[in-house]
C-alpha positions, 0 to 999 in steps of 0.5 A, spaced: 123 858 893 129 862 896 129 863 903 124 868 906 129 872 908 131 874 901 127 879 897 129 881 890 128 889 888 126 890 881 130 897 879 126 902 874 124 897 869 119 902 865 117 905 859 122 910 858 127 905 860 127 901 854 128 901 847 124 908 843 123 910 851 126 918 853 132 915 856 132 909 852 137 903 856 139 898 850 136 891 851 132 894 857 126 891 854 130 884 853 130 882 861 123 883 863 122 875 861 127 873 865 126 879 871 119 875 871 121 867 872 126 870 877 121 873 881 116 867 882 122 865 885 121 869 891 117 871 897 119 878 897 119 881 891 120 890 891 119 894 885 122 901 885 119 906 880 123 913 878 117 917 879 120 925 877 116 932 877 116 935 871 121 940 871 125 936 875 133 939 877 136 933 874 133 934 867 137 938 863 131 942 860 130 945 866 137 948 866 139 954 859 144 952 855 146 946 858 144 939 854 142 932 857 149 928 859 152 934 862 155 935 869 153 941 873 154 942 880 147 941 885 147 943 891 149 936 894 154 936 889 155 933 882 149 931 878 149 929 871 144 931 867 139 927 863 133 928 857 126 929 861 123 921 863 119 918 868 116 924 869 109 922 875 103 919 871 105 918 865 106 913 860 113 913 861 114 912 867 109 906 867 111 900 869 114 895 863 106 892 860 111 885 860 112 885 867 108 881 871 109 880 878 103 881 881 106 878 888 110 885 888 109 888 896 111 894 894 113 899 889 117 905 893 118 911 887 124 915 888 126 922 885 119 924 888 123 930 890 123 936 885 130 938 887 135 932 888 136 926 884 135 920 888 139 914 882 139 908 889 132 905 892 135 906 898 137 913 900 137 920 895 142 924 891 144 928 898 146 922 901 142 924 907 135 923 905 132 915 906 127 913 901 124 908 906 126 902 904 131 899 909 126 900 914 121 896 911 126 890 909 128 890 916 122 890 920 121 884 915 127 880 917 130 882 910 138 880 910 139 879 903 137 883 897 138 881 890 137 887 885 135 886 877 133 892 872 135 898 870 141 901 868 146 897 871 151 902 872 147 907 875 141 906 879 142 899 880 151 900 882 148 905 887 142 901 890 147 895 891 152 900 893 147 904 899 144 896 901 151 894 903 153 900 907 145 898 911 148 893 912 145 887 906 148 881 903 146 885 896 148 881 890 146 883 883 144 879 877 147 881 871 144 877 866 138 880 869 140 888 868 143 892 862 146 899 863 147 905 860 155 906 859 157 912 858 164 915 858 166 908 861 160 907 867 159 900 866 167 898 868 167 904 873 160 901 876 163 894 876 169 896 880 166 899 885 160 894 886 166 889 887 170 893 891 164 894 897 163 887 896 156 886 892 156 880 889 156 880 882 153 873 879 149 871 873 141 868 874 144 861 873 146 861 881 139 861 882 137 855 879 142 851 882 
């Protein structure tokens, strides 16, 4: 068992992540297994959940003649647009079926917000909007997170850059995420975790 002051955040691993879902990360379904034995070994465990309405401004469906991976300008700046996915109650946006961590003390859904895109668990695209999540760790004596799930070079690259700027340890588990890359965005989002001094590690370091 890691310390108790430890938690592991499981990032997206839903439905429409995986393999023949809306916004399909190859091997998404692959470190569900793995994600499950990680968890058993820790006391805190946190879901997050992308949890959109329909018509939500980062789909590219709700925008005329612009199509899913274009760049578009929000009113908090660039966002980049993406096909309709996990949008609120559907199957979707369901967990993995796979996933079991029934010890999960919370699950913070993200993207809630119709009119801004919120990639990270802790803070939404506008970069002034908290999800919530920081506070909660905190009140529980929470100084390390280690993050696990999906994409890697989106929601995860931004959750572990946002748990260092609160002031975590943030470590991610690589063999434990796989991502999107898009135009380079794997390389891009393993520069930047680096440089703000997430620890990038494989699930081996937690065995040991």
């Amino acid at each position: 068992m890691t310390a108790p002051t430890t938690a592991l955040v499981v990032i997206d691993v839903q439905n429409d992540f995986i393999p023949a879902g809306q916004l399909a990360v190859p091997g998404g379904d692959e470190i569900v297994p793995l994600i499950n034995r990680l968890g058993r070994s820790f006391r805190h465990v946190i879901l997050a959940q992308d949890w959109h309405p329909a018509g939500h401004a980062s789909f590219a469906s709700s925008h005329p003649d612009k199509q899913p991976f274009d760049l578009i300008q929000l009113p908090y700046g660039e966002q980049k647009l993406w096909p309709d996915h996990c949008i609120q109650g559907t199957q979707g946006a369901a967990l993995h079926p796979a996933l079991d961590l029934p010890h999960a003390q919370l699950i913070i859904r993200k993207g809630c917000n119709p009119d801004i895109d919120s990639y990270s668990a802790f803070m939404e695209a506008d970069r002034q909007t908290p999800t919530g999540l920081t506070g909660y760790l905190k009140e529980r004596g929470i100084d390390t997170v280690y993050m696990v799930g999906l994409a890697l070079d989106f929601c995860v690259m931004f959750s572990a850059l946002d748990a260092r700027a609160a002031g975590f340890n943030a470590l991610v588990v690589l063999d434990a995420c796989r991502g999107i890359d898009i135009d380079g965005s794997m390389e891009a989002a393993i520069r930047r975790m680096q440089q703000a001094g997430v620890a990038l590690i494989e699930s081996s370091a937690l065995d040991a």
